[in-house]
N, C-alpha and C positions, 0 to 999 in steps of 0.2 A: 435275767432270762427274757429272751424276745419270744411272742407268742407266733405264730408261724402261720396264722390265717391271713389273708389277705382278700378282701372283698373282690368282685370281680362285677364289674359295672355292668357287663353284659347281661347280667344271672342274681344279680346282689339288688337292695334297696341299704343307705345307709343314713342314720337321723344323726346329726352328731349338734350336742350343743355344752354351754357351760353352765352350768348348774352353779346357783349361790350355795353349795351344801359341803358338808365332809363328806367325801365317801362311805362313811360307816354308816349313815342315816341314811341314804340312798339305799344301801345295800338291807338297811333292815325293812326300809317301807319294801323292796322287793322278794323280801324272802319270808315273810311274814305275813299268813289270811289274811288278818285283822287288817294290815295297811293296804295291801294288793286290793282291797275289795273299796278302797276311800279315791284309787284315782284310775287305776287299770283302763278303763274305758271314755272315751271322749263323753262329757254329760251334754246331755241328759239323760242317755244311757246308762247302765250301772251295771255291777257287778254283782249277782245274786250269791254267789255261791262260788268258795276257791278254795282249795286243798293243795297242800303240799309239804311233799315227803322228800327235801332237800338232802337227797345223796344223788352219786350215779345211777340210772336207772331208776329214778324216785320219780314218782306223779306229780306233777305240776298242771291243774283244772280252774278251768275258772267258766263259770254259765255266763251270759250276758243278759239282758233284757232292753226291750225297745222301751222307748217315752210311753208307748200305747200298752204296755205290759208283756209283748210277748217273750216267750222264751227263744233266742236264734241262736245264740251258740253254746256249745257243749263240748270246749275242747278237752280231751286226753291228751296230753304233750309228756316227753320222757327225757328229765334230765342228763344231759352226755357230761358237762364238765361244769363245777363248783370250784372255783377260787374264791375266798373268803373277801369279799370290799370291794373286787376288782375285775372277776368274770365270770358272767352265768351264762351255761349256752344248752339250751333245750329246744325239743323237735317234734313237732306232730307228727314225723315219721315214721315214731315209734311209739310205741307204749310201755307204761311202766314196766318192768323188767325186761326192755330193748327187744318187745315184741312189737313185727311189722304193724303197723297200721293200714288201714285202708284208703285212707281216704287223706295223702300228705298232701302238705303244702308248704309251709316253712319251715326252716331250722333259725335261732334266734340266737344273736352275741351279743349280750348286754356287757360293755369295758366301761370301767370308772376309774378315771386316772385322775391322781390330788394335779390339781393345777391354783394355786397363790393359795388362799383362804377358802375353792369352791374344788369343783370337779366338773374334766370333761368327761360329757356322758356319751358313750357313742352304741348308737342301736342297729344292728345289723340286719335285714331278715335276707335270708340264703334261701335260694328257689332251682327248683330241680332242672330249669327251662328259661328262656327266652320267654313266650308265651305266659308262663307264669308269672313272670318278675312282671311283665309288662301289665298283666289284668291286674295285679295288687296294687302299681301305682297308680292305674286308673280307679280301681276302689278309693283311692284316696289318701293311699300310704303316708306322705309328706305331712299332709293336716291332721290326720287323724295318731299319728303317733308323733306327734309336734306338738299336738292338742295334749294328750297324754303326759309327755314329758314335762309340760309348762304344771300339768295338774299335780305331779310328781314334784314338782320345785315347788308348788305353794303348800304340798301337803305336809312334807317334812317339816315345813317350819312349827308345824302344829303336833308332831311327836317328840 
């Protein structure tokens, strides 16, 4: 089965790298509190706090905190689609039971394809606009989930 998304450069940001891991350790550091909370965020930063209720329609939360302490983000995100090893794709455009949000910005497609002995990882985020896509890579899209992902390959090897 071919999946039928296709990023769109105009409107899309996409991180794609090859991970030393199996798929199935990927898949559990990202569906699982206990790991989501070990690399989720570029350090020094951290994860305070992450919930999740993996079906369609399930919460997917995570708080962040700065180096200085503070509290900056508190997303509500609502799972659209679970394939088991291979593709999670959730969206701050809605909230747990595919109620609007206020306040969107991206929709996320994490694919894990077995490639030799590792997996390609490849990170989507989907933006409603031009505009948008464009302020997220000035945030610093490319490092900061580059950063992530590298944190995500060292973390695995540690579950």
């Amino acid at each position: 089965m071919s999946y039928p998304f296709k990023p769109n450069p105009k409107l899309d940001l996409t991180l794609e790298r090859f991970l030393d891991a199996p798929r199935e350790l990927l898949w559990r550091a990202w569906t699982r509190p206990e790991h989501v909370k070990q690399w989720f965020t570029p350090k020094p930063w951290v994860i305070t706090d992450c919930e999740i209720d993996l079906r369609p329609g399930g919460l997917f939360r995570t708080r962040m905190q700065s180096p200085d302490g503070k509290e900056v983000s508190d997303r509500h995100c609502c799972y659209l689609e679970i394939v088991p090893n291979e593709r999670l794709v959730w969206t701050d455009a809605l909230l747990p039971g595919y109620r609007p949000s206020g306040e969107p910005f991206i929709t996320a497609v994490i694919a894990l394809t077995p490639e030799g002995k590792g997996t390609r990882y490849t990170a989507t985020a989907i933006h409603r606009d031009e505009a948008t896509r464009d302020s997220h890579e000035e945030m610093g899209f490319f490092d900061g989930w580059g950063t992530v992902a590298d944190q995500l390959a060292a973390y695995v090897k540690t579950i």
